[in-house]
DRENDOBA-130022 format. One record per residue (C-alpha): chain; x, y, z. Coordinates in steps of 0.05 Angstrom, whole numbers, plus 32768, in hexadecimal, padded with zeros to 4 digits. Layout:
% DRENDOBA-130022
('A',(X,Y,Z)) ...
END
This chain:
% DRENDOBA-130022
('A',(9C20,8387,89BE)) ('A',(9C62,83AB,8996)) ('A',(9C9C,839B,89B2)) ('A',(9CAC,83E7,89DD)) ('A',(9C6D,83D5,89FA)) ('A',(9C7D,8390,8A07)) ('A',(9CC1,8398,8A2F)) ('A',(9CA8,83DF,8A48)) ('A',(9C6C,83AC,8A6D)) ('A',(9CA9,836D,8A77)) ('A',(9CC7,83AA,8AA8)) ('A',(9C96,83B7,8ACB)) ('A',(9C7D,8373,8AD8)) ('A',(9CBE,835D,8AEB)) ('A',(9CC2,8395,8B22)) ('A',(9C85,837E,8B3C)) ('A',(9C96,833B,8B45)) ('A',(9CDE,8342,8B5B)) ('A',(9CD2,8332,8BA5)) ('A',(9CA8,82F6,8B96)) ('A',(9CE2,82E3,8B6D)) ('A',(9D15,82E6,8BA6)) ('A',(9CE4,82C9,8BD5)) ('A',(9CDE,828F,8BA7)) ('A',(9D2B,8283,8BA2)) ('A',(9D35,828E,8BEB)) ('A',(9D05,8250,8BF7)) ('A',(9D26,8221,8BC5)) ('A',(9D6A,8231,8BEC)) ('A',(9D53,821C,8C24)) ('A',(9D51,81DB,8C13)) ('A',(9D97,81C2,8C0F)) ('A',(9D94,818D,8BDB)) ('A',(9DD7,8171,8BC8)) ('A',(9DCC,812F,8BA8)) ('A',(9DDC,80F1,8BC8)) ('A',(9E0D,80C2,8BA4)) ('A',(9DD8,807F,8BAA)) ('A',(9D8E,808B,8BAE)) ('A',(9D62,8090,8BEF)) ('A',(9D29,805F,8BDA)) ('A',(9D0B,8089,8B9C)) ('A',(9D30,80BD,8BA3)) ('A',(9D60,80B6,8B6F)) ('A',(9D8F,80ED,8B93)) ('A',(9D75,80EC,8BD0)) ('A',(9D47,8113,8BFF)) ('A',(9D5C,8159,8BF6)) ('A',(9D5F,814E,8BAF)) ('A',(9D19,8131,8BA9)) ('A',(9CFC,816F,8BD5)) ('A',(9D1C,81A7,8BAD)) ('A',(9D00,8182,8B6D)) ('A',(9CB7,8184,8B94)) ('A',(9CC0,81C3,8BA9)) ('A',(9CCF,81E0,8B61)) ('A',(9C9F,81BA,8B46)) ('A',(9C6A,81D2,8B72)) ('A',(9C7C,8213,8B65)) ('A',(9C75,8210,8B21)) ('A',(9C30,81F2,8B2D)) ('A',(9C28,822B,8B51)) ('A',(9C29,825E,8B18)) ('A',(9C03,8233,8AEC)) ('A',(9C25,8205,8AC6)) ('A',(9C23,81B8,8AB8)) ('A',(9C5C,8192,8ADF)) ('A',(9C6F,814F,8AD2)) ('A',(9CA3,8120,8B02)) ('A',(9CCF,80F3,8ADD)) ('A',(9CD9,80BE,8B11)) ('A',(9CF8,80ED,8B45)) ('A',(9D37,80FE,8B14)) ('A',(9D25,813F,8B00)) ('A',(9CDC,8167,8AE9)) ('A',(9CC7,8196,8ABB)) ('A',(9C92,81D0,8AB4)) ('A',(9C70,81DD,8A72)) ('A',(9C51,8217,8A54)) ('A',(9C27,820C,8A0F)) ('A',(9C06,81D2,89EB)) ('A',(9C2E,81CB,89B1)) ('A',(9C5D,8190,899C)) ('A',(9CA1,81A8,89A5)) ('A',(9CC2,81D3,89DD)) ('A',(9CF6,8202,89EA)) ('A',(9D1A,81E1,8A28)) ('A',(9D3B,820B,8A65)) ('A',(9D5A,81DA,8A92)) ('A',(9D71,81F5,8AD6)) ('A',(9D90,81CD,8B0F)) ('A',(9D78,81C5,8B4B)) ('A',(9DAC,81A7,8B6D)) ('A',(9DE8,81C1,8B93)) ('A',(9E34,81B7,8BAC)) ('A',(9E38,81B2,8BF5)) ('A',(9E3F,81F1,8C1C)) ('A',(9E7C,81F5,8C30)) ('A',(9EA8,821B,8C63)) ('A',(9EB4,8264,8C64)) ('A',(9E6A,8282,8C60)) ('A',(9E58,82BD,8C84)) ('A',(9E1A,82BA,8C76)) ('A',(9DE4,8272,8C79)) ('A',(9DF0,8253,8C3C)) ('A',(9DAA,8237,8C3F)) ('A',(9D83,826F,8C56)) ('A',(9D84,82B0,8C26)) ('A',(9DA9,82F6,8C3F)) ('A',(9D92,8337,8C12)) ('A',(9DD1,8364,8C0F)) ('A',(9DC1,83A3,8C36)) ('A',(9DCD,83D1,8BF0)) ('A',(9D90,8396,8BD9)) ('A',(9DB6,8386,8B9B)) ('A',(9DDB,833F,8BB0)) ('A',(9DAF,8302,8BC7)) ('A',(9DE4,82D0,8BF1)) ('A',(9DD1,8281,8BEC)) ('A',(9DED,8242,8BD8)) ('A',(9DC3,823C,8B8B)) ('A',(9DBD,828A,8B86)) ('A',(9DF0,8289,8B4D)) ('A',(9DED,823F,8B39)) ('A',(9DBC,822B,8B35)) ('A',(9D7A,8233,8B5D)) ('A',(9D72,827F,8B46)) ('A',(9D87,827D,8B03)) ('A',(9D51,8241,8AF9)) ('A',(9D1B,826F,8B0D)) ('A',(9D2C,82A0,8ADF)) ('A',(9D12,8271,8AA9)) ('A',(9CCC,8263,8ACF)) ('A',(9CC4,82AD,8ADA)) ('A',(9CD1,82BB,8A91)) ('A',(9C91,8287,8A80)) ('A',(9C71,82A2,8AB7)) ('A',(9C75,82E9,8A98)) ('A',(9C61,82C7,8A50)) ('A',(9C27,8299,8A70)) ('A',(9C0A,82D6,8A90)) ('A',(9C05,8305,8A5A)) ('A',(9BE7,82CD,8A2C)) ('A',(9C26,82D6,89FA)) ('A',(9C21,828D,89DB)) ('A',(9C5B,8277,89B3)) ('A',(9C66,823E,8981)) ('A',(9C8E,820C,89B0)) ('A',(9C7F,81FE,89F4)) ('A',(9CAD,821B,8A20)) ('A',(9CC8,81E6,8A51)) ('A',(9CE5,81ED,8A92)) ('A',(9D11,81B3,8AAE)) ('A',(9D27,81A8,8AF5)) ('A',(9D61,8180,8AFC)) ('A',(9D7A,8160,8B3C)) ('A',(9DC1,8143,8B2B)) ('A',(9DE9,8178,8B04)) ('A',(9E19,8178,8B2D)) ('A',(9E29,812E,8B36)) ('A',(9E2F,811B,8AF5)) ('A',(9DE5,8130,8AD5)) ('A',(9DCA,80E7,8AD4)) ('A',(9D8E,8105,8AD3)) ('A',(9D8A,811D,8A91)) ('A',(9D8F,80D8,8A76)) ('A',(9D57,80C7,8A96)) ('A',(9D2D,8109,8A7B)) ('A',(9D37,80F9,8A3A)) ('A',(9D21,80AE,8A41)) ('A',(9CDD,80C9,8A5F)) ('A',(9CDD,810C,8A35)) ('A',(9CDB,8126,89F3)) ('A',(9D19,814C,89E1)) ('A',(9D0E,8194,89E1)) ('A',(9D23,81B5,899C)) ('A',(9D4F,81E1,89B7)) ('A',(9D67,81EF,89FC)) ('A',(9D82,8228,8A29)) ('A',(9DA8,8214,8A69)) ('A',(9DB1,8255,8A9E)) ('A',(9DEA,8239,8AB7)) ('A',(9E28,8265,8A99)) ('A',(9E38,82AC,8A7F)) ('A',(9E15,82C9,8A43)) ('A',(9E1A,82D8,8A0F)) ('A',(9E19,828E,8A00)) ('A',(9E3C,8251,8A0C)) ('A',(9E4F,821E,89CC)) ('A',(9E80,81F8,89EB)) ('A',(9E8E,81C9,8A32)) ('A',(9ED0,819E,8A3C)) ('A',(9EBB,8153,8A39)) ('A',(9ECA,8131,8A7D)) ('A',(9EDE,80F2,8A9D)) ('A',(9EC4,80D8,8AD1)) ('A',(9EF7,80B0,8AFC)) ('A',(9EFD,8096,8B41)) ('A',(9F37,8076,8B5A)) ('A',(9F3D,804B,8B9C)) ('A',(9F81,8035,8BC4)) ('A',(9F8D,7FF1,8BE0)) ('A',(9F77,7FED,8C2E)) ('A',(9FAB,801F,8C4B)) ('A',(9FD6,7FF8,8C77)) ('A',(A003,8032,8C99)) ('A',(9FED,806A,8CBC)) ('A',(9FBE,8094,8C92)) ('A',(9F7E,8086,8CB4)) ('A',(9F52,80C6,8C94)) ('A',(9F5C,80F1,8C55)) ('A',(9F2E,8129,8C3F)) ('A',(9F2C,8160,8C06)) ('A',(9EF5,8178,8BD7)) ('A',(9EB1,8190,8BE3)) ('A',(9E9C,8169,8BA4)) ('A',(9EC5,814A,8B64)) ('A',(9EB7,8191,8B3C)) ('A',(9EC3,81B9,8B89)) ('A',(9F10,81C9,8BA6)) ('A',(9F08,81D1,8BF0)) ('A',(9F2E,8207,8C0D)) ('A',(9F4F,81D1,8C39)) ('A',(9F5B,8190,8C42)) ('A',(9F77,815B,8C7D)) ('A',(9F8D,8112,8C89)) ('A',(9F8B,80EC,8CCF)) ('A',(9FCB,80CF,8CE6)) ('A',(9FCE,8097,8D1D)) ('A',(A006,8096,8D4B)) ('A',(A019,80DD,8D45)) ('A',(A00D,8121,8D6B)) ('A',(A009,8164,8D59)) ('A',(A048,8173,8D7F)) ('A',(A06D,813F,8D46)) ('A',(A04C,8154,8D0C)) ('A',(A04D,81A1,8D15)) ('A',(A0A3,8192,8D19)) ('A',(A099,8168,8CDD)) ('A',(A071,8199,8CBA)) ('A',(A09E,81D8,8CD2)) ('A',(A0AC,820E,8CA2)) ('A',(A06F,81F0,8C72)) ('A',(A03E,8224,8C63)) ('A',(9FFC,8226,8C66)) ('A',(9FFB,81E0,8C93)) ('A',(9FEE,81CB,8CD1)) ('A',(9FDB,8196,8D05)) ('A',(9FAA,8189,8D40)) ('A',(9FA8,814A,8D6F)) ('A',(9F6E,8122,8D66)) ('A',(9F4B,80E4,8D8C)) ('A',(9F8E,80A0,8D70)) ('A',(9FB4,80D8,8D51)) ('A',(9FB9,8117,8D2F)) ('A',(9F92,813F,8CF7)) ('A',(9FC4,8168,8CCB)) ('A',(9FA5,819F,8C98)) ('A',(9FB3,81C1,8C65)) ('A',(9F98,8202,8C40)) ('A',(9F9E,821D,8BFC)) ('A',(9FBE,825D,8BF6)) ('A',(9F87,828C,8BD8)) ('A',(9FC0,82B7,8BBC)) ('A',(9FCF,8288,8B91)) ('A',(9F96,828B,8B63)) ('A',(9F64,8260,8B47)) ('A',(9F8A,823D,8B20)) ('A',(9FBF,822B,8B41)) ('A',(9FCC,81DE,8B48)) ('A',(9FE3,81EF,8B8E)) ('A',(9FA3,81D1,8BAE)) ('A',(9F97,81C9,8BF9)) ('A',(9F9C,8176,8BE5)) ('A',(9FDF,817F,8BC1)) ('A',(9FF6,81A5,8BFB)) ('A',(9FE5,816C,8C31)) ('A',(A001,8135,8C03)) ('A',(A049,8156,8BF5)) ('A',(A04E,8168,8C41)) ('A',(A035,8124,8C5A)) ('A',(A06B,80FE,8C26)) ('A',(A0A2,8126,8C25)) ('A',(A0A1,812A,8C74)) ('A',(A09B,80E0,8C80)) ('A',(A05D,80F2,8CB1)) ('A',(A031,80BD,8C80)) ('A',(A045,8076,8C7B)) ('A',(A034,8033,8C5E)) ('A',(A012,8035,8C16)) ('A',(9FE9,806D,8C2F)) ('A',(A032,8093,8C20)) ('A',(A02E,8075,8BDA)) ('A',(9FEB,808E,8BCA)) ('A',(9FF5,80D3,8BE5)) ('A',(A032,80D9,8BB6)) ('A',(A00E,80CA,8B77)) ('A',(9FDE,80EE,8B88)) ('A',(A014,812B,8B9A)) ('A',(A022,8119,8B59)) ('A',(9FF6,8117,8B2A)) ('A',(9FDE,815F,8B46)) ('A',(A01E,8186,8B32)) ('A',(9FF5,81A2,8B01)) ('A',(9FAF,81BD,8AE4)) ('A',(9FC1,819A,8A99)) ('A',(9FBF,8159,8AA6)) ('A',(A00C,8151,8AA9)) ('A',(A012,8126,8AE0)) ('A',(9FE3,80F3,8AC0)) ('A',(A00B,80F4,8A88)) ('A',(9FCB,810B,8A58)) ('A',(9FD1,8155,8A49)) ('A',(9FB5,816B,8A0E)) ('A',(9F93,81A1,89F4)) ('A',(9F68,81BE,89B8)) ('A',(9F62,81FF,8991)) ('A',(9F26,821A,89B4)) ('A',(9F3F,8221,89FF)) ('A',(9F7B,81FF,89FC)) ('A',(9F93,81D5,8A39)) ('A',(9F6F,819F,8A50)) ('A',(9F5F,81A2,8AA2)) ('A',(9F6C,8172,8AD4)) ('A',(9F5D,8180,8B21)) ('A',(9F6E,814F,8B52)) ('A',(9F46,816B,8B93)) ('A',(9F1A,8137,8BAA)) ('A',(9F2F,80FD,8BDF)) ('A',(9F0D,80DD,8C0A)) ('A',(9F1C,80A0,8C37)) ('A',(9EE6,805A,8C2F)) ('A',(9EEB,801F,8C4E)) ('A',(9F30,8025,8C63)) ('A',(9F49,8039,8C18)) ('A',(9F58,807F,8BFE)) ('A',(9F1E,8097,8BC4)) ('A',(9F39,80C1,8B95)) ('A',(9F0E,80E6,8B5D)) ('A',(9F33,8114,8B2B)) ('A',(9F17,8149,8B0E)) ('A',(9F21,813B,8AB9)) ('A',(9F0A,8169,8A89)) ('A',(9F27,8160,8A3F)) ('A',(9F1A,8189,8A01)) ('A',(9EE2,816E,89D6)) ('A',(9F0F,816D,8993)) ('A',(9F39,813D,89B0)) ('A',(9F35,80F4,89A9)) ('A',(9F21,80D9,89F6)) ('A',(9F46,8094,89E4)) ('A',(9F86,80A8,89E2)) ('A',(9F77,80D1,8A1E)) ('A',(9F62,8093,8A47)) ('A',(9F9D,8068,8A3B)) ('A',(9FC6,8093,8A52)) ('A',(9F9E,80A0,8A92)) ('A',(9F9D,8059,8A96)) ('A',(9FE8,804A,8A8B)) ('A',(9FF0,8085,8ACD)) ('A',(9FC0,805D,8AF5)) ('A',(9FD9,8015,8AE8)) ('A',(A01B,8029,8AFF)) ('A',(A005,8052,8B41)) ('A',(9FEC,8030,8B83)) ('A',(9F9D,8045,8B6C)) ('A',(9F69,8011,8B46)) ('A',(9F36,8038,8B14)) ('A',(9EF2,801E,8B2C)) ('A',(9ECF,8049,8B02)) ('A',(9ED4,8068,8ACC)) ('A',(9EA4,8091,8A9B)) ('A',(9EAB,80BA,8A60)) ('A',(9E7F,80F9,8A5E)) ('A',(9E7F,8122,8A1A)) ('A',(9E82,8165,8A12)) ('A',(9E55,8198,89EB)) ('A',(9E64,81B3,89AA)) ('A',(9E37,81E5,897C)) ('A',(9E48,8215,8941)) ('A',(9E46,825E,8954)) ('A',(9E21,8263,8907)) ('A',(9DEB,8238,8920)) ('A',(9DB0,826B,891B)) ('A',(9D91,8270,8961)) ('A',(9DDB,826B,897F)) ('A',(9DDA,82B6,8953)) ('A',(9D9D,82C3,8969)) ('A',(9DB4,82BB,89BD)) ('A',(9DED,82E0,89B5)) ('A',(9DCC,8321,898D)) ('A',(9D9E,8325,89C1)) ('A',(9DC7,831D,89FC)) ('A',(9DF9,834C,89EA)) ('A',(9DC7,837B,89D0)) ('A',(9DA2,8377,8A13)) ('A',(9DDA,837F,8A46)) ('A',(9DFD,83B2,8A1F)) ('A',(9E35,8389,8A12)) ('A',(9E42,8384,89CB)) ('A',(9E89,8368,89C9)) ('A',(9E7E,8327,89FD)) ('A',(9E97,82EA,89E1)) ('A',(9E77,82A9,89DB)) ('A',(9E88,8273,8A1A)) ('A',(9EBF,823A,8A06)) ('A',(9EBF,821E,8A4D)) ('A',(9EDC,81EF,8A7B)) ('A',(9E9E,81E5,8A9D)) ('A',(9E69,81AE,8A8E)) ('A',(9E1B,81BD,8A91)) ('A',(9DE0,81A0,8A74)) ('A',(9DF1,81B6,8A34)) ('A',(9E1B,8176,8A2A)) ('A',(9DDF,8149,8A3C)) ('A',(9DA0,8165,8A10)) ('A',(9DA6,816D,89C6)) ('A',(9DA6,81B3,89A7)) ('A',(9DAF,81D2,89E8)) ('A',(9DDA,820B,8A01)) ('A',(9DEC,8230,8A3D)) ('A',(9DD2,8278,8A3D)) ('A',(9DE4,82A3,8A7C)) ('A',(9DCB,82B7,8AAB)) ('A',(9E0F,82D5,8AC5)) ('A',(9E15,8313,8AA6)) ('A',(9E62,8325,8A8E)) ('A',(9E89,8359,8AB9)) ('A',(9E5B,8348,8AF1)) ('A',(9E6F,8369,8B42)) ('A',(9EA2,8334,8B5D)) ('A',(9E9C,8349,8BA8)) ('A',(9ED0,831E,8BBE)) ('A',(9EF5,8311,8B82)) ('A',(9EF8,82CA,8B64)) ('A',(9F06,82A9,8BAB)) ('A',(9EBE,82B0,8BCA)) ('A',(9E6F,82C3,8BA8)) ('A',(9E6F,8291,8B6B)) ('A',(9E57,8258,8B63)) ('A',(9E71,821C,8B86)) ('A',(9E95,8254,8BB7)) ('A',(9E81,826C,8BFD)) ('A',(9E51,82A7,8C02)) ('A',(9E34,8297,8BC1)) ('A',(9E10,82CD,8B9B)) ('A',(9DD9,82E6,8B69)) ('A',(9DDA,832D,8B4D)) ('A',(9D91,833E,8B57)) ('A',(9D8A,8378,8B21)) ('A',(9DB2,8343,8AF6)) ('A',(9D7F,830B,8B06)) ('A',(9D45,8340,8AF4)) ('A',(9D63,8348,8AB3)) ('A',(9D6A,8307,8A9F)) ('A',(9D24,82F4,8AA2)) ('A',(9D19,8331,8A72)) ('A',(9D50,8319,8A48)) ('A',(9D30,82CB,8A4C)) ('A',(9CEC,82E6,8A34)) ('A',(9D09,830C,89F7)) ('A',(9D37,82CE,89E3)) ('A',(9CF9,829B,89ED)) ('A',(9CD5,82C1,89BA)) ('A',(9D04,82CF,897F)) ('A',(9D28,828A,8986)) ('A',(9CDA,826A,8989)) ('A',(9CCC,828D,893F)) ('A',(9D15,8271,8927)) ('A',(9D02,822A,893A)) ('A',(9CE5,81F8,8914)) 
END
């Protein structure tokens, strides 16, 4: 078949099968599998987890392809009998839902124009997963067989710190070369290294009894709150007078006092809802004992997005500043958890980085109980497929002058050798709420549906030309 004839066929096929498609995202939603932080007999992430995995795997069963579990940590689909593969490893998994949907984050809403599809995994990471079956699907039925297999991998721990992957590899051959639709095209080359850190109080002894912020480690939450005994909301709406963007409700022993980000002050700002709470709750005198203690380092290692108040900011030539977000508290046991968000550039030495998170810690009122280094991904824009993804992507959308992604973010890519992430968010995409609601991780999460549609066209092109560069 020549290649006008090819895509002119991809078009039509992909029209025909669009609803199927969306039907088949809208039933993966439903399932709201955020992982579980121990396993659930073996379930390795728990329940939900283990049903999406099912689910997708059934699926792909479904449209003819050989599935395999690995133990409940993740499973792949394969198309072709040859000895290597082409991987495209989605995630499965999500970050909770959230507050602040108007629609049900677990059921799918169609926009009424028909172009948006709302869901929590429509934009990361359920839909764009499916836009890697559907592009074997379209290869698989029109008998187009290719040199590698092409493998499709469903993970079930992305967000949580991809333990999963680990585990693939010990149970799976490597694929030669991987795709990961799980960032913006035209193609991503480099991820931040991360730590993974959690730090735990002694057993609070004053009056903090509760203390909550974060929907996940790699998650702000809009807002956050701590429960104080012995107070009412009378007391600590005087404390907290002429404090914006807090407030205070009584509560069965005492009082719960929030705190809310101020959207206006942008993503970036290190002005979290958490940051908020702790300056208010110390500088008021409303939190006492060594819960007072921990709430100021805490305050204080926040004051910034660089890593400033740990005393290891640093930064490299490809995106510069290092980020550190401190969003996510929880109170265990009677002691305050506390897991910072770390991401440091990959050209700097993580040593040097640790001992001076380590010196900040030591002299705080925290104990690291964990700790875990988690390297970043690093490939040469000359390599020859990484040429290859980005003349066809840019060719494809139109887009000629989109850069490659240096990012902040981690995906797969930093688990699986040769591997890369390659859209599916298209550049320049409809923000219908700006960057405070619609992505990923945010309430009212979306896909672009046309954009979706042309992905899998753009997935089938790139799986053939990067299959006759391989080895």
């Amino acid at each position: 078949m020549e290649q006008k004839e090819l895509y002119a066929e991809l078009d039509r096929w992909i029209a025909a099968h669009k609803e199927e498609y969306l039907k088949d995202v809208s039933d993966l939603v439903r399932i709201p599998s955020v992982a579980t932080d121990e396993p659930e007999g073996d379930m390795p992430f728990g329940k939900a987890c283990f049903d999406v995995l099912q689910a997708s795997l059934a699926l792909s069963e479904k449209y003819g392809f050989a599935t395999k579990n690995y133990d409940n940590y993740c499973g792949s689909a394969v198309y072709g009998e040859n000895e290597d593969s082409i991987g495209i490893v989605g995630h499965m998994d999500i970050v909770p839902q959230g507050e602040g949907w108007t629609t049900d984050p677990f059921q799918t809403t169609i926009s009424e124009d028909g172009k948006y599809i709302f869901g929590r995994g429509t934009a990361d990471n359920k839909a764009p997963a499916l836009v890697g079956l559907y592009a074997m699907r379209f290869l698989k039925d029109h008998g187009i067989r290719l040199r590698h297999n092409i493998m499709m991998v469903y993970g079930c721990n992305e967000e949580k710190g991809m333990a999963d992957m680990p585990e693939f590899l010990k149970r799976e051959k490597a694929p030669v070369f991987t795709l990961i639709p799980d960032s913006k095209y035209p193609v991503g080359y480099y991820e931040m290294s991360m730590f993974d850190v959690t730090l735990v109080s002694p057993k609070l002894d004053g009056n903090l009894k509760d203390l909550w912020a974060g929907l996940a480690v790699n998650a702000e939450s809009p807002k956050a709150y701590a429960v104080l005994c012995g107070l009412d909301a009378a007391a600590a709406e005087k404390a907290l007078a002429g404090r914006e963007k807090l407030w205070a409700e009584d509560v069965d022993g005492g009082v719960k006092v929030w705190a809310e980000k101020d959207a206006n002050e942008g993503k970036e700002s290190p002005v979290t809802a958490l940051h908020r709470l702790c300056g208010a709750l110390v500088d008021t005198g409303l939190a006492t004992g060594n819960g007072r203690e921990a709430l100021d380092y805490i305050r204080r290692v926040s004051v910034d997005k660089k890593g400033t108040g740990f005393g290891i900011a640093c930064r490299d030539e490809i995106v510069g500043d290092m980020l550190s977000r401190c969003s996510f508290v929880r109170v265990e046991d009677g002691a305050i958890v506390f897991r910072p968000d770390i991401r440091y550039p990959v050209l700097v030495d993580w040593k040097g980085i640790k001992e001076n998170l380590d010196r900040s810690v030591e002299a705080s009122p925290f104990t690291m109980t964990h700790f875990a280094n988690n390297p970043g991904q690093y490939i040469s824009l000359e390599h020859p497929v990484v040429q290859k993804l980005m003349e066809i992507s840019r060719e494809m959308l139109g887009q000629p002058d989109i850069e490659p992604i240096a990012t902040y973010g981690g995906s797969y890519a930093r688990k699986l050798p040769n591997a890369v992430t390659y859209g599916v968010t298209v550049p320049g995409r409809v923000r219908l709420f700006g960057f405070e609601k619609g992505g990923a991780h945010q309430a009212d999460e979306y896909g672009d549906i046309n954009n979706l549609m042309l992905n899998i066209k753009i997935y089938v092109r790139t799986l053939m030309e990067i299959d006759e560069i391989l080895d």
